[in-house]
BANU-258495 format. One record per residue (C-alpha): chain; x, y, z; residue number from 1; residue in three letters. Coordinates in steps of 0.001 Angstrom, whole numbers, plus 500000, padded with zeros to 6 digits. Example, Ala and Ser with C-alpha at 12.3 -4.5 7.8 and 13.67 -1.06 7.14 Angstrom:
BEGIN
+-------+--------+--------+--------+-----+-----+
! chain !      X !      Y !      Z !   n ! res !
+-------+--------+--------+--------+-----+-----+
!     A ! 512300 ! 495500 ! 507800 !   1 ! ALA !
!     A ! 513670 ! 498940 ! 507140 !   2 ! SER !
+-------+--------+--------+--------+-----+-----+
//
This chain:
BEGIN
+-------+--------+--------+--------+-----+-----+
! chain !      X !      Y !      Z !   n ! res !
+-------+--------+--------+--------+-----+-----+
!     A ! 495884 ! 487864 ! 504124 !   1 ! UNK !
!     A ! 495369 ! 490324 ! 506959 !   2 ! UNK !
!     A ! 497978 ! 492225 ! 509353 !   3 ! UNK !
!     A ! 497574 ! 489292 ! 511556 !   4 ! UNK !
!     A ! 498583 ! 486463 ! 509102 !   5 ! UNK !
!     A ! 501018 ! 488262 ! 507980 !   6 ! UNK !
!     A ! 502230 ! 488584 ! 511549 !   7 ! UNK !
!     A ! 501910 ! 484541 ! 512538 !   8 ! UNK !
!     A ! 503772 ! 483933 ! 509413 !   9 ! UNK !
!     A ! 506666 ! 485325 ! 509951 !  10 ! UNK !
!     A ! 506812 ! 484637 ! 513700 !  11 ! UNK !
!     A ! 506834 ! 480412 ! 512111 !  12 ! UNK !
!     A ! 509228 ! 481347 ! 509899 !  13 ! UNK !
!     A ! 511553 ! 482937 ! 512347 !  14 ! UNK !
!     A ! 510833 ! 481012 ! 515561 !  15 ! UNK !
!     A ! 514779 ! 483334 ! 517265 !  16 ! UNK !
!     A ! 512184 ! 486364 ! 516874 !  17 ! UNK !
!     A ! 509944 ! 487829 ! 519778 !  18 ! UNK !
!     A ! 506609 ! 488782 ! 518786 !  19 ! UNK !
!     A ! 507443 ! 492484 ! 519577 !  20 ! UNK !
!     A ! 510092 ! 492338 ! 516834 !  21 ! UNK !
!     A ! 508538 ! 491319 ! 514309 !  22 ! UNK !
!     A ! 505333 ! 493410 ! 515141 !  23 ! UNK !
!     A ! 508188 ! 496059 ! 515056 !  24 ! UNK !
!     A ! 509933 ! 495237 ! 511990 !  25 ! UNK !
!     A ! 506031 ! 495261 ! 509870 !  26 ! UNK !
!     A ! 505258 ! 498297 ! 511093 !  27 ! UNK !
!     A ! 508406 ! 500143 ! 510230 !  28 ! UNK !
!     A ! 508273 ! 498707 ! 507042 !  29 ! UNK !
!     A ! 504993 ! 499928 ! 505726 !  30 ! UNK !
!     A ! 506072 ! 503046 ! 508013 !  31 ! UNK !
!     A ! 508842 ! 503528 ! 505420 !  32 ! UNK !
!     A ! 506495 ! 502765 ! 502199 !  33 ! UNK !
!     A ! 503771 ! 505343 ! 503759 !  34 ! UNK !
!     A ! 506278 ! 507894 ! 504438 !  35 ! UNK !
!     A ! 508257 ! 508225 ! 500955 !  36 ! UNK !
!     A ! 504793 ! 508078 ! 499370 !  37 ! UNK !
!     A ! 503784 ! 511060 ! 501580 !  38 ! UNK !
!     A ! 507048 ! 512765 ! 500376 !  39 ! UNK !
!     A ! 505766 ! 512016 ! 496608 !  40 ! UNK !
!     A ! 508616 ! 509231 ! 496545 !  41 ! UNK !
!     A ! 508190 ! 505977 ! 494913 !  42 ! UNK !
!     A ! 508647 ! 502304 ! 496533 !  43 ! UNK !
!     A ! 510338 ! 499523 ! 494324 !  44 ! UNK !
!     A ! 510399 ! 496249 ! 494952 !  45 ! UNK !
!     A ! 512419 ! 493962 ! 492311 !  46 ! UNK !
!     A ! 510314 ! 491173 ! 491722 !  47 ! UNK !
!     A ! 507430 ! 492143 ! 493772 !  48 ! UNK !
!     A ! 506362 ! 495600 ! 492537 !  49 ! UNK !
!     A ! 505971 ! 499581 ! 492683 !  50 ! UNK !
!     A ! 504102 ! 501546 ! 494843 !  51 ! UNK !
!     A ! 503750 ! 505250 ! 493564 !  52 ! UNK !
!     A ! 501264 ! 508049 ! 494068 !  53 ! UNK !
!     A ! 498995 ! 509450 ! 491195 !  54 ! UNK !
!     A ! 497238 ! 512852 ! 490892 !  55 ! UNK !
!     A ! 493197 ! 512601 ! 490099 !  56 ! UNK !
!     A ! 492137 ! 515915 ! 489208 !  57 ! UNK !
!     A ! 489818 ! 518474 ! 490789 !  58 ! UNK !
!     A ! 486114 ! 517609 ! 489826 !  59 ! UNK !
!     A ! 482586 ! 518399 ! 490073 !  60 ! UNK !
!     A ! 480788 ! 515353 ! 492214 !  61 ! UNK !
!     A ! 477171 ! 514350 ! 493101 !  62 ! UNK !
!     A ! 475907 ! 514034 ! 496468 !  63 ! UNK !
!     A ! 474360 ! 510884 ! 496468 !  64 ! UNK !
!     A ! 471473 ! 511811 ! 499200 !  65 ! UNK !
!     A ! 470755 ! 514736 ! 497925 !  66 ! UNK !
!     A ! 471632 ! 514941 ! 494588 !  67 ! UNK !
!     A ! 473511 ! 518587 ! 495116 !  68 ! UNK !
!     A ! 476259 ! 518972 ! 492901 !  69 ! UNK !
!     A ! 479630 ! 519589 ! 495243 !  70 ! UNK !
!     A ! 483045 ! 520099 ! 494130 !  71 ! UNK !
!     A ! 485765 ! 516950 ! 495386 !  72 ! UNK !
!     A ! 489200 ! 518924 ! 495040 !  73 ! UNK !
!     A ! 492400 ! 517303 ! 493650 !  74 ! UNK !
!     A ! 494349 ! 514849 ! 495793 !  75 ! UNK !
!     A ! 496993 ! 512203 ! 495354 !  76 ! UNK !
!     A ! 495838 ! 508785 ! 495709 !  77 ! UNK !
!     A ! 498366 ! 505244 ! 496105 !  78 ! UNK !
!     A ! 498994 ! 503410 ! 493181 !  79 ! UNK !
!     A ! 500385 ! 499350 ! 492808 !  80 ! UNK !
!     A ! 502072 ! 498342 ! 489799 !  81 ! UNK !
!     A ! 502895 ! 494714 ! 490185 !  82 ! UNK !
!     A ! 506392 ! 493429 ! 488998 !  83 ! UNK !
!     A ! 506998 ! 491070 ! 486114 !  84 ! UNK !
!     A ! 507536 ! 487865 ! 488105 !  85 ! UNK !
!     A ! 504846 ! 488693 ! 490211 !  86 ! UNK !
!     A ! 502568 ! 488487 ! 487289 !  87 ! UNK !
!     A ! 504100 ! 486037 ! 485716 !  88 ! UNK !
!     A ! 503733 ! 483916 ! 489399 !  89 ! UNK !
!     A ! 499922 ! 485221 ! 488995 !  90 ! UNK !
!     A ! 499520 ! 483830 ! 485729 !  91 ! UNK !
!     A ! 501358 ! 480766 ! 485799 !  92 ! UNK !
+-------+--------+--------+--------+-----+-----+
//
């Protein structure tokens, strides 16, 4: 499912909301995830899952065009951990 779907969706399932609003209301929710994982926060969503950041460590990389060796510094990259009854929905 893209932005989009996710968009129609709810506009079926909530026929009282404008188009605007619920554009608005997606966007300040994944606003809200992006900025407490920005802020090294974590996201939890009973039933659904986590979102959390994790550290990959400085390392020494390979230019794949020209084969130089260059150095990729440490950064934090998002991280998903799905809930129980998610997987259990997943693997039902």
């Amino acid at each position: 499912m893209i932005r989009s779907e996710l968009l129609q969706a709810l506009a079926k399932e909530n026929p009282g909301l404008r188009a605007e609003e619920i554009e608005r209301v997606v966007d300040t929710f994944f606003e809200e995830i992006a900025s407490s994982l920005a802020e090294g926060g974590r996201v939890e969503l009973r039933g659904f899952g986590a979102f959390s950041t994790r550290q990959r460590d400085a390392r020494k990389g390979r230019n794949p065009r020209t084969g130089e060796s260059v150095s990729v510094p440490q950064k934090s990259v998002p991280y998903f951990k799905a809930g129980k009854e998610m997987r259990a929905r997943l693997n039902s």
